[in-house]
C-alpha positions as a printed NumPy array, in Angstrom:
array([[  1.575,  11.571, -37.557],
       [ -2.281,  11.875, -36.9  ],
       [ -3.353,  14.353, -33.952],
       [ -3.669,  13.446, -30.453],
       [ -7.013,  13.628, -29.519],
       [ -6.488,  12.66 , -25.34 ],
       [ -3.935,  10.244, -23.381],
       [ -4.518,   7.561, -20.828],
       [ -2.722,   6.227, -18.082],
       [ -3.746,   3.443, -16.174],
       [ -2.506,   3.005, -13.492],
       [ -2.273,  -0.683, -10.721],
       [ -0.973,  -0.084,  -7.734],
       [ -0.64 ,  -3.971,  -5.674],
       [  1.256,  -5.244,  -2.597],
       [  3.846,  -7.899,  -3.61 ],
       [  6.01 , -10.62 ,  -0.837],
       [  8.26 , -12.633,  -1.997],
       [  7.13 , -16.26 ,  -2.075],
       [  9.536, -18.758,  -1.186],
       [  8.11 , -22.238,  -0.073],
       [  4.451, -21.782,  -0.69 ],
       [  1.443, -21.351,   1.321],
       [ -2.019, -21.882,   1.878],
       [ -3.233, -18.405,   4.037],
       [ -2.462, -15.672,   3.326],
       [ -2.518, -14.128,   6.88 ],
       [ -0.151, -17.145,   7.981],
       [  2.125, -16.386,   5.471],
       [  2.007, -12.715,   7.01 ],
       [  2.834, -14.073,  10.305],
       [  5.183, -16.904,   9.952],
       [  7.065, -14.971,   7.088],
       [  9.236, -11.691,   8.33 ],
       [  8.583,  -8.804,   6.413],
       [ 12.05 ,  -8.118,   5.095],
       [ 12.436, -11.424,   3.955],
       [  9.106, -10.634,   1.709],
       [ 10.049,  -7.528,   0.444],
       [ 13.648,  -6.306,   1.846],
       [ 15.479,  -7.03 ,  -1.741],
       [ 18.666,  -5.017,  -3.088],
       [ 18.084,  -3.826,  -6.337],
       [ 20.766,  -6.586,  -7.687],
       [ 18.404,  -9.087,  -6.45 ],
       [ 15.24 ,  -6.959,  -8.165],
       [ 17.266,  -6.662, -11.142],
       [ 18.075, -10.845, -11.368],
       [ 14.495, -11.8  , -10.45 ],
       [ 12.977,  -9.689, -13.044],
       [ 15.653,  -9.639, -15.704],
       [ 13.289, -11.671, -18.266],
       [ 10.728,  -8.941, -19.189],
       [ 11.942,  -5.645, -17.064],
       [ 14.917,  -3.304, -17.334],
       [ 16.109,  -1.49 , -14.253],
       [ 16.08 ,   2.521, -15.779],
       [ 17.706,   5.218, -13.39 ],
       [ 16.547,   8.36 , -14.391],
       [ 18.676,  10.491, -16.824],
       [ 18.65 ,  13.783, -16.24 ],
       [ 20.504,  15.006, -19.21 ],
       [ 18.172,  13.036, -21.546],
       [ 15.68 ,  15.843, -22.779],
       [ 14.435,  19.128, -21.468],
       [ 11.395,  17.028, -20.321],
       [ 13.461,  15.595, -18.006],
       [ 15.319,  18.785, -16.677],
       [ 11.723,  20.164, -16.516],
       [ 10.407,  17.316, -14.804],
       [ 13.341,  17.045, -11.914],
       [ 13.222,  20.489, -11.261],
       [  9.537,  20.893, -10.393],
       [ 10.045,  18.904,  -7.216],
       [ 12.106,  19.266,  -3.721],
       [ 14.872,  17.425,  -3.269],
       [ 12.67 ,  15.343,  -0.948],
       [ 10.56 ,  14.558,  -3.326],
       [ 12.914,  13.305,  -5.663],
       [ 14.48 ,  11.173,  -3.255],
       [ 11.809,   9.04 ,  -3.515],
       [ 10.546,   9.488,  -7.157],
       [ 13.779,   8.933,  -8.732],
       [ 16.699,   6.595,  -9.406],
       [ 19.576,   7.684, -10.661],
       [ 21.89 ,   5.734, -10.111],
       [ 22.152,   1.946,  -8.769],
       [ 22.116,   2.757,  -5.048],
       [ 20.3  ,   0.41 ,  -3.182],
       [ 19.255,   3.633,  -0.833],
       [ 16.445,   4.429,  -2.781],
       [ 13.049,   4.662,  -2.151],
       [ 11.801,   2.947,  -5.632],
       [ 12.901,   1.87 ,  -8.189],
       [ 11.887,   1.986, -12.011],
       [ 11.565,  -0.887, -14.3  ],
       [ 10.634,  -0.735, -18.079],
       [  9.261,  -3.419, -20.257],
       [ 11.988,  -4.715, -22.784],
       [  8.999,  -5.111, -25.642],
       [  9.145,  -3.002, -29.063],
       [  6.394,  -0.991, -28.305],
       [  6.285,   0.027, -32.595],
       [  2.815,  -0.864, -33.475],
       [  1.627,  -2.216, -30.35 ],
       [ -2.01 ,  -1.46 , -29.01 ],
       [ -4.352,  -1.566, -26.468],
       [ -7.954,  -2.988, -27.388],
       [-10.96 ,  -2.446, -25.572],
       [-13.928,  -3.729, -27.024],
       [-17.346,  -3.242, -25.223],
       [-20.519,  -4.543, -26.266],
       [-23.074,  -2.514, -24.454],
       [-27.079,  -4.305, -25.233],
       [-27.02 ,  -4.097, -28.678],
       [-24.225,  -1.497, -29.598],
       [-20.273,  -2.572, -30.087],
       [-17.672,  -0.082, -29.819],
       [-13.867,  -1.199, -30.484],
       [-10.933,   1.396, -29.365],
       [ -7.311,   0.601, -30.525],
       [ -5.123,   2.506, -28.548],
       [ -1.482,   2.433, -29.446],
       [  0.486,   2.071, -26.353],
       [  3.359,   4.007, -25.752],
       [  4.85 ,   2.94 , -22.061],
       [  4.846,  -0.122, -19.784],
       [  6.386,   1.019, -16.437],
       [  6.845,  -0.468, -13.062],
       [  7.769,   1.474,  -9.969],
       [  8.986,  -0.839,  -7.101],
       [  8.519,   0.701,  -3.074],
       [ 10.576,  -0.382,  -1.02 ],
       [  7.741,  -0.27 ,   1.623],
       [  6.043,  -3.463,  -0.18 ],
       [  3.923,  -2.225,  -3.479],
       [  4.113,  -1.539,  -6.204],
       [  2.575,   0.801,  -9.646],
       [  2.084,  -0.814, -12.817],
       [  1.417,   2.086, -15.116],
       [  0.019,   1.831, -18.663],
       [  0.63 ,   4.963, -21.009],
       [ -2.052,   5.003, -24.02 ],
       [ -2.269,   7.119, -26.596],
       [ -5.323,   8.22 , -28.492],
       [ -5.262,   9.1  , -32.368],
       [ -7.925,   7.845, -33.432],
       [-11.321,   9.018, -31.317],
       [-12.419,  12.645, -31.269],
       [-15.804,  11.855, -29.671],
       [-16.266,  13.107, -26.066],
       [-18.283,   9.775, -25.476],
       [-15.162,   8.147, -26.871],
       [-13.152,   9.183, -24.084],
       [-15.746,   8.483, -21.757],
       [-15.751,   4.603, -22.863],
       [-12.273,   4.297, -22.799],
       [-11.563,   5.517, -19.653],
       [-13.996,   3.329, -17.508],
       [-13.817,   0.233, -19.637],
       [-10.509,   0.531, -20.268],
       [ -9.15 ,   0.513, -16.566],
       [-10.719,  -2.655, -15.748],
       [ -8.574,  -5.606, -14.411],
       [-11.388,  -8.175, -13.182],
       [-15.318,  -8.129, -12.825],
       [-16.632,  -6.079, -10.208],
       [-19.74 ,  -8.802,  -9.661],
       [-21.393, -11.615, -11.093],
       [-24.534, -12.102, -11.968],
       [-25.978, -15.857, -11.895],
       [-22.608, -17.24 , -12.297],
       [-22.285, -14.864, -15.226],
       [-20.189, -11.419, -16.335],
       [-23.08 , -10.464, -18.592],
       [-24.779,  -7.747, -16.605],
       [-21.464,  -6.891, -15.352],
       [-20.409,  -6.628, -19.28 ],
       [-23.816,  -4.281, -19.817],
       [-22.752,  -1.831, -17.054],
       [-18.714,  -1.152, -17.182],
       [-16.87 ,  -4.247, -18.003],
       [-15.428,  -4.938, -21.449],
       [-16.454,  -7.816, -23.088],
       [-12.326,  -8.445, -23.894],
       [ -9.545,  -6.893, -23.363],
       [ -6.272,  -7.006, -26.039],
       [ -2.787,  -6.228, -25.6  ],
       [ -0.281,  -6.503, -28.481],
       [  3.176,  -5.63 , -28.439],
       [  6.261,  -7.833, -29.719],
       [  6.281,  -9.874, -26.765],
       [  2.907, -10.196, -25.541],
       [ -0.279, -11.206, -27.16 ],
       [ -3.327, -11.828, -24.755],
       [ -6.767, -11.29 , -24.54 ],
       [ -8.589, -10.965, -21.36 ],
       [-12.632, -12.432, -22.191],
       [-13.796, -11.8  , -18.383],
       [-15.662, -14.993, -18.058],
       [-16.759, -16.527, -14.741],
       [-14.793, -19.742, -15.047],
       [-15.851, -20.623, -11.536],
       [-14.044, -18.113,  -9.511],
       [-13.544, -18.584,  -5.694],
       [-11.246, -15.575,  -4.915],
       [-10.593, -12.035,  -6.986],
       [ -8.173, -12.806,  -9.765],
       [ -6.992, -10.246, -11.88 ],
       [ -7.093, -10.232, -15.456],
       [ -5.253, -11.863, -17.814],
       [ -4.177,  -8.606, -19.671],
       [ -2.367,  -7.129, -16.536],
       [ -0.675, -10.248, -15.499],
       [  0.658, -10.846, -18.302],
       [  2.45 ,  -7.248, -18.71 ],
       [  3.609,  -8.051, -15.223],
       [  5.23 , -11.118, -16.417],
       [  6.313, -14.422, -15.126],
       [  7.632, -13.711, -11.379],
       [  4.518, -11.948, -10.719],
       [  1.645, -14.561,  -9.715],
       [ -1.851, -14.782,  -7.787],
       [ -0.877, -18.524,  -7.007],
       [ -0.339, -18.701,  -3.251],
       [  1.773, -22.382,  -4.022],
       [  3.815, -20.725,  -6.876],
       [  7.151, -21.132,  -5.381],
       [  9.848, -18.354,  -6.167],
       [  7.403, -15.582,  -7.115],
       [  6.147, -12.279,  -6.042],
       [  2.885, -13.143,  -4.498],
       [  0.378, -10.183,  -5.054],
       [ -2.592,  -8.26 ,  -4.661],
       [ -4.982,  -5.57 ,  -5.572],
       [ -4.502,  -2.822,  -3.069],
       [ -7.679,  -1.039,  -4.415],
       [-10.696,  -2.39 ,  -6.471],
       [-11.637,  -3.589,  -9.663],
       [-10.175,   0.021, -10.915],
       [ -6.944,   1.018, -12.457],
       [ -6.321,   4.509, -11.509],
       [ -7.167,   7.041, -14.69 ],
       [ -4.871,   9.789, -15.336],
       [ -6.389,  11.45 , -18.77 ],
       [ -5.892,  14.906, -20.87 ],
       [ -8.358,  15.53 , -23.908],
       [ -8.548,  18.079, -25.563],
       [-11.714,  19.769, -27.391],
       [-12.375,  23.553, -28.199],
       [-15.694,  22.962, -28.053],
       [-15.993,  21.015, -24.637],
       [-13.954,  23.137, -22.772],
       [-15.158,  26.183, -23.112],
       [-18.776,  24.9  , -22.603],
       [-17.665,  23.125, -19.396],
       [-15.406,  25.975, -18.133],
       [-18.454,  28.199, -17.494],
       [-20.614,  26.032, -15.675],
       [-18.708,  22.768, -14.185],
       [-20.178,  22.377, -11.244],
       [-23.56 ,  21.657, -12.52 ],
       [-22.506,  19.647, -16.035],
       [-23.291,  16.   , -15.93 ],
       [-20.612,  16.125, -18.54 ],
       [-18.107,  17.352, -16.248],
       [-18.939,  14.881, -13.404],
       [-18.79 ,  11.858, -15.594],
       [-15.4  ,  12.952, -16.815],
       [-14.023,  13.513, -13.53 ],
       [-15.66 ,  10.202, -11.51 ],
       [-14.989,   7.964, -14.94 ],
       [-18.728,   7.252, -15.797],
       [-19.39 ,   5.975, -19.505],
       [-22.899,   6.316, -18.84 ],
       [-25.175,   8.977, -16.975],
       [-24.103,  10.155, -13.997],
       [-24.117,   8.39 , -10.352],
       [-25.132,  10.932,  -8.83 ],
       [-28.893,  11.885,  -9.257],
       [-28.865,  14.662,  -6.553],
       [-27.887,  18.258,  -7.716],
       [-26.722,  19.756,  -4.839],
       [-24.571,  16.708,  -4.049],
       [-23.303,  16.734,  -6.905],
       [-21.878,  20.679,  -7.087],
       [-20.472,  19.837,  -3.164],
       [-18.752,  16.476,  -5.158],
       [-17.59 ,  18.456,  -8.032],
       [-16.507,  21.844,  -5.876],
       [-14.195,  19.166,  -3.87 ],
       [-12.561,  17.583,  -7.064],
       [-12.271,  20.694,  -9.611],
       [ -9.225,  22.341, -10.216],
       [-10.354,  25.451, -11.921],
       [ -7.122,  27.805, -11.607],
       [ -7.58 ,  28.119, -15.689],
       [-10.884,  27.983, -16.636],
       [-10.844,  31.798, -18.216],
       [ -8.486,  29.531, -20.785],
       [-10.7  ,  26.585, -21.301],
       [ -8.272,  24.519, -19.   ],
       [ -9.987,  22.388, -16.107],
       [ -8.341,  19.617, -13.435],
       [-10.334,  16.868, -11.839],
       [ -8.87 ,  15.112,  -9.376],
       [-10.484,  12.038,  -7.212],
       [ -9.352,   8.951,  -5.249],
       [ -9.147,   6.812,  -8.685],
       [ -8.997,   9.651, -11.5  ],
       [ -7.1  ,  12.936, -12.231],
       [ -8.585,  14.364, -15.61 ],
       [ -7.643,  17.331, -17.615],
       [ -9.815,  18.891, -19.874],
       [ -8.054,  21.839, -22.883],
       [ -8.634,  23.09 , -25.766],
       [ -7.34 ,  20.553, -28.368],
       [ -3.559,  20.258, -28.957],
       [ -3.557,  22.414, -32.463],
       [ -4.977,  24.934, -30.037],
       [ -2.332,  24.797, -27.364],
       [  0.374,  24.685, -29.763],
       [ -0.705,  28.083, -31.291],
       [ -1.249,  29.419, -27.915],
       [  2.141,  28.293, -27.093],
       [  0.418,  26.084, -24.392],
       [  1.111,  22.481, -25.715],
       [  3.028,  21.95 , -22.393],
       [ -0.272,  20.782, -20.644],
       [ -0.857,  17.024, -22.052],
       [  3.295,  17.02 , -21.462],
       [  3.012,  17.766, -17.716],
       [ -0.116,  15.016, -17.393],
       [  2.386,  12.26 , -18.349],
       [  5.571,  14.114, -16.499],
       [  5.057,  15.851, -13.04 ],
       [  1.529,  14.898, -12.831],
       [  2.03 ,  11.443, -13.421],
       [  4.793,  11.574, -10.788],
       [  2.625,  13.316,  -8.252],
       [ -0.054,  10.589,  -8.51 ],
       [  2.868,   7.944,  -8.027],
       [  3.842,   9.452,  -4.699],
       [ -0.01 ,   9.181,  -3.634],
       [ -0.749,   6.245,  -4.712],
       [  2.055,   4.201,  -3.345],
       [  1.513,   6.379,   0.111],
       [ -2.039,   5.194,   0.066],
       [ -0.937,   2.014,  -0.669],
       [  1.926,   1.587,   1.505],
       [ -0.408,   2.67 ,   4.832],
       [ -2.685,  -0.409,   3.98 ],
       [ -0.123,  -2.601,   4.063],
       [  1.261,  -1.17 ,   6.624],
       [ -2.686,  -1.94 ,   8.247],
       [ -2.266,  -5.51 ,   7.158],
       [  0.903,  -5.915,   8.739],
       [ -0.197,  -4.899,  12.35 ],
       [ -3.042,  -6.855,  12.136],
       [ -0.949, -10.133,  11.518],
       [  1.437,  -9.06 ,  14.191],
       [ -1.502,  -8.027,  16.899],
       [ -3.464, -11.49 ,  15.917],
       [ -0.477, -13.54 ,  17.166],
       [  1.494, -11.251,  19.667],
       [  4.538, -11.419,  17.53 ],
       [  6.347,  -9.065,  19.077],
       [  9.705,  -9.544,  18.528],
       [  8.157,  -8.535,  14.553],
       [  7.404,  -5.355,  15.692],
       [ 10.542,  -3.909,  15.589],
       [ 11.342,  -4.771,  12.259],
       [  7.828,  -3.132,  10.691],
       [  8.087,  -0.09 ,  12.701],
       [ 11.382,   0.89 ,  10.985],
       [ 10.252,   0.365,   7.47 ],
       [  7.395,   2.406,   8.421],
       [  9.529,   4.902,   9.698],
       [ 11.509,   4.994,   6.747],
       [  8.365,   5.274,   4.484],
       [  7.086,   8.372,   6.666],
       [  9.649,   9.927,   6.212],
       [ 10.898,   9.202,   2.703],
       [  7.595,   9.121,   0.673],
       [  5.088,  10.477,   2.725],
       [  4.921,  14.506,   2.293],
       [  2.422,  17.064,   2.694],
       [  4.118,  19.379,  -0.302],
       [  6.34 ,  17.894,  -2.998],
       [  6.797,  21.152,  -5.106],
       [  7.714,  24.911,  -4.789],
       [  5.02 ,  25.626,  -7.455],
       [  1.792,  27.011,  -6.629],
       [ -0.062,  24.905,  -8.92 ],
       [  1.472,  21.819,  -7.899],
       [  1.024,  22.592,  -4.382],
       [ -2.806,  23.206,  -4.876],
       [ -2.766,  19.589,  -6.787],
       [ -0.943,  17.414,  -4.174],
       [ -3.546,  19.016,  -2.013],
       [ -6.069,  18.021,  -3.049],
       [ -4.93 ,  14.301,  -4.405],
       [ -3.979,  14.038,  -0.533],
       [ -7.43 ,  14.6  ,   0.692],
       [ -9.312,  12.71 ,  -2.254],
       [ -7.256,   9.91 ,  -0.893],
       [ -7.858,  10.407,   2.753],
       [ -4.236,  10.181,   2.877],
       [ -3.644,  12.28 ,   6.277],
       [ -6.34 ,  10.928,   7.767],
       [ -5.461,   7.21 ,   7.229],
       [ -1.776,   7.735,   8.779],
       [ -3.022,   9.444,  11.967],
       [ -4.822,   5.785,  12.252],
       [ -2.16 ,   3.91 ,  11.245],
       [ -0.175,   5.563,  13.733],
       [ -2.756,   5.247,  16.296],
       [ -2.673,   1.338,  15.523],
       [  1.271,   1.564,  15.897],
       [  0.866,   3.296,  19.276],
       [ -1.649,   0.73 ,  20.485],
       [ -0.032,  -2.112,  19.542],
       [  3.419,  -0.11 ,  21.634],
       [  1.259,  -0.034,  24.846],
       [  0.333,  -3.494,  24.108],
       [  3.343,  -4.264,  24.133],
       [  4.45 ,  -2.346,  26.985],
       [  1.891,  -3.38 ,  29.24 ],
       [  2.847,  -7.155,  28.723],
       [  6.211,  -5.989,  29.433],
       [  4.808,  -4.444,  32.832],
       [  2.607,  -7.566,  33.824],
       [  6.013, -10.003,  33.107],
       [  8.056,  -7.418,  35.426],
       [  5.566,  -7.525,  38.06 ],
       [  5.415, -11.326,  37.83 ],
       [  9.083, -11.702,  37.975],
       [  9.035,  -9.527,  40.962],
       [  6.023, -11.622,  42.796],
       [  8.735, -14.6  ,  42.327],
       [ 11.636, -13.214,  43.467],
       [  9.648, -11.881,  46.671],
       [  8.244, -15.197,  46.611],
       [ 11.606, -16.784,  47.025],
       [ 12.83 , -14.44 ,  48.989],
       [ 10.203, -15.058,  51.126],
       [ 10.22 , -18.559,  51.453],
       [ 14.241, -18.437,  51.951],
       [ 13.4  , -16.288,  55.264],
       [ 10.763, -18.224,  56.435],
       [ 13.453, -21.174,  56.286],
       [ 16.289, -19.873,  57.747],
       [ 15.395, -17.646,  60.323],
       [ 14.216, -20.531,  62.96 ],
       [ 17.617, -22.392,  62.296],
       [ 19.658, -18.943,  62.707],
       [ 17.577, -18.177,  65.741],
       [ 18.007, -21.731,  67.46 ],
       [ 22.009, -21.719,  66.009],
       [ 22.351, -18.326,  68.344],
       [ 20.372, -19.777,  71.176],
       [ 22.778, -22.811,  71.084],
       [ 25.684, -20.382,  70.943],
       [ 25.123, -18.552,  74.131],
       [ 26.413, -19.761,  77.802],
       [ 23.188, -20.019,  78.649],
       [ 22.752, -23.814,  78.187],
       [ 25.273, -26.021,  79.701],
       [ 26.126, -28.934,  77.249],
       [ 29.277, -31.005,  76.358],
       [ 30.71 , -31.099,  73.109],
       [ 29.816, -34.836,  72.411],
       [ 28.783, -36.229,  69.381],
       [ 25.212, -36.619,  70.814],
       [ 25.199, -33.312,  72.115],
       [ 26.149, -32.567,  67.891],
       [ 23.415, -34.203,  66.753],
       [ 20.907, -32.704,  69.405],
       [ 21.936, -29.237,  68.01 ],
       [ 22.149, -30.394,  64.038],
       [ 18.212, -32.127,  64.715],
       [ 16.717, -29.502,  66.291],
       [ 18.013, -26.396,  63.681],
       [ 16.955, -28.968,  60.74 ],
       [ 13.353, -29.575,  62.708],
       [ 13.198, -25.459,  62.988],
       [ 13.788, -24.96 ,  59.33 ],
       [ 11.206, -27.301,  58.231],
       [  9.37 , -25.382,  60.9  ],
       [ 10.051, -22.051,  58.925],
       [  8.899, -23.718,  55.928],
       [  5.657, -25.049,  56.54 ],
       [  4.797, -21.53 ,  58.81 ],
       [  5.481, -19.895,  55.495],
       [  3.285, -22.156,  53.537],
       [  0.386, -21.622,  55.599],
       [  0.704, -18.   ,  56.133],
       [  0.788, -17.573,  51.848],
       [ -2.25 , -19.875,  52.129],
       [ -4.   , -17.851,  54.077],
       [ -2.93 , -14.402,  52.284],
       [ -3.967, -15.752,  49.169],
       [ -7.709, -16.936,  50.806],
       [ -8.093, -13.309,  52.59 ],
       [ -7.614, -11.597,  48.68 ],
       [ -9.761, -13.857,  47.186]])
């Protein structure tokens, strides 16, 4: 087998619901529809609904040293939520693999930049999909690269490659778009699927995502808000898959390990630009780079870039490693690393859904919804969101710094700022319909007094000695008139008096 020059992962983390009937809005659908009826499946009914092109696959942990190597970086925590091993519907996720033969499938990317063409055939070697119980999901695509040495190479194939729909349109055209970072197609072959994804305009009135990824999703996966019996979905992010990529050159990396933070070479590896780098400024750019560089072993040629839609490694090449006994490094990118991404990714994911979901319930004062969110958030908190997932130093360091690429901490203290909001919303409609049941009851109250205490005082006036009457049936009605005239009395006192009250607040 030829070398391995680098590997890819790309990786498309979306929000799915469960589509039943068909809609036309999406945030009606959000509000009319309960959450757990969107998403709140047992992995039976996961396992049914996708049987066609996915296989359930709890994790083995007796399947290679890989795996033992894998499982025991993490806490138990941790692994909670990033494996399955078993068909318990307690889990966090759950992971799905494509049924195709992958032999001799392949990726295509081919670009045609102004007048140059460049064509990369990538052979793929995984099609995953990691279900969240909180509502997304992570398509990942594993890519192998056996065939491209050339820095630029990797470069080309990590921006264009990652891709899923055209950031913007130009006069009803993707051709600028196609001269900046968009491929001019897109090919996936394996024995199952065949499709290429042109990027054309084809009149588009909302984001629709390419061809090439919805077609590894497979049938029961749709953009179609009146597709009945699908999982409706959407981009969580941008235009961008998330890059996880390892290459290896001796030459590169020790260049780049002794001055980083300054190389334009570095920063287009790390923020995935095929082209010069976006960001003309130097000292922003060594603050940008000092934020996203890993550089624990740089004395060995070995760097780490990590940012909100990339986490890069940069080695010496793989013949290298192995002689140095060091081959381990493009293993852990597509093992531990891969994992910790996952965790992130669906965290960041899962607190803008999360986002989405209070909105719908805050627009209509669905309360009795509330309830229902707030545990699956509660569940997510505190079954895949973590501020340390391994006992490792270097892992630590990682997650780190993946969690504040991603903002992560600082979009849950909002998210649970929007939670406690929408709780003293709720509570303070709660107060205003206790004091307004207590107005009434006073109210009646009231108005029962003002009735009955003229009758009960003229009943006890007629009761005493006092008077000297005979106990005719005149003398009967005399008494029955006159505490029915003092009641109506009562009643019309207490009338004007609240009349009056309510003129003297006003």
């Amino acid at each position: 087998m030829s070398t391995l020059y680098s590997s890819h992962i790309f990786m498309f983390p979306f929000r799915f619901d469960w589509n039943e009937k068909g809609f036309e809005k999406e945030f009606e659908f959000y509000k009319s529809t309960p959450v757990d009826t969107r998403i709140g499946f047992k992995l039976e009914e996961l396992k049914q609904k996708l049987s066609k092109e996915w296989e359930f696959k709890p994790f083995n942990l007796a399947n290679s040293s890989e795996h033992y190597n894998e499982y025991a970086y993490f806490y138990d925590y941790a692994r909670d939520a990033i494996y399955n091993q078993d068909d318990s519907n307690d889990n966090i996720s759950y992971l799905f693999e494509r049924k195709d033969n992958l032999t001799n499938s392949s990726y295509i990317i081919h670009i045609k930049k102004y007048e140059k063409c460049y064509t990369y055939n990538l052979n793929i070697v995984g099609l995953s999909l990691k279900i969240f119980t909180s509502g997304v999901s992570i398509l990942s695509i594993a890519l192998e690269n056996r065939s491209y040495k050339d820095f630029e190479d990797i470069l080309r194939i990590n921006d264009y490659g990652r891709r899923m729909y055209p950031q913007f349109i130009d006069d009803k055209s993707t051709e600028a778009t196609k001269k900046a970072f968009l491929a001019d197609y897109i090919s996936i072959k394996t024995s199952d699927i065949d499709v290429t994804e042109n990027f054309t305009f084809e009149s588009r009135k909302d984001i629709v995502i390419g061809k090439h990824i919805l077609e590894i999703l497979g049938g029961q996966f749709s953009q179609n808000k009146s597709a009945k019996g699908t999982f409706y979905i959407q981009p969580i992010l941008d235009d961008r898959m998330f890059v996880i990529s390892w290459y290896g050159n001796d030459g590169l990396s020790s260049l780049l390990s002794k001055n980083y933070y300054v190389s334009d070479d570095w920063y287009r590896y790390v923020f995935v630009d095929n082209g010069w780098a976006t960001v003309q400024n130097h000292d922003m750019k060594k603050r940008l780079l000092k934020e996203a560089t890993y550089d624990r072993w740089t004395n060995y040629g070995t760097i780490y870039g990590i940012t909100r839609y990339s986490l890069v490694v940069l080695s010496r090449d793989l013949d290298t490693l192995k002689k140095n006994s060091a081959d381990f490094i493009p293993i852990h990118t597509k093992t531990m690393y891969l994992q910790m991404v996952t965790l992130a990714l669906a965290t960041r994911a899962s607190i803008i859904r999360f986002s989405d979901e209070i909105a719908a319930i805050a627009n209509k004062k669905e309360i009795d919804k509330l309830e229902k969110l707030y545990e699956l958030y509660l569940t997510f908190y505190n079954r895949l969101y973590f501020k340390e997932v391994t006992h490792q130093d270097q892992g630590i360091e990682l997650y780190d710094m993946m969690i504040k690429q991603m903002r992560i901490d600082e979009h849950i203290q909002k998210l649970d700022n929007k939670f406690t909001k929408l709780f003293e919303f709720v509570d303070l409609q709660a107060t205003k319909e206790d004091e307004k049941s207590k107005e009434k009851l006073q109210h009646m109250f009231n108005l029962i007094s003002g009735i009955f205490i003229f009758p009960s005082l003229m009943i006890a006036l007629l009761s005493m000695s006092i008077y000297n009457y005979d106990q005719s049936f005149r003398s009967l009605m005399i008494g029955l008139v006159s505490i029915i005239a003092s009641g109506f009395l009562g009643y019309f006192a207490f009338k004007k008096l609240t009349r009056v009250g309510k003129t003297d607040e006003k």
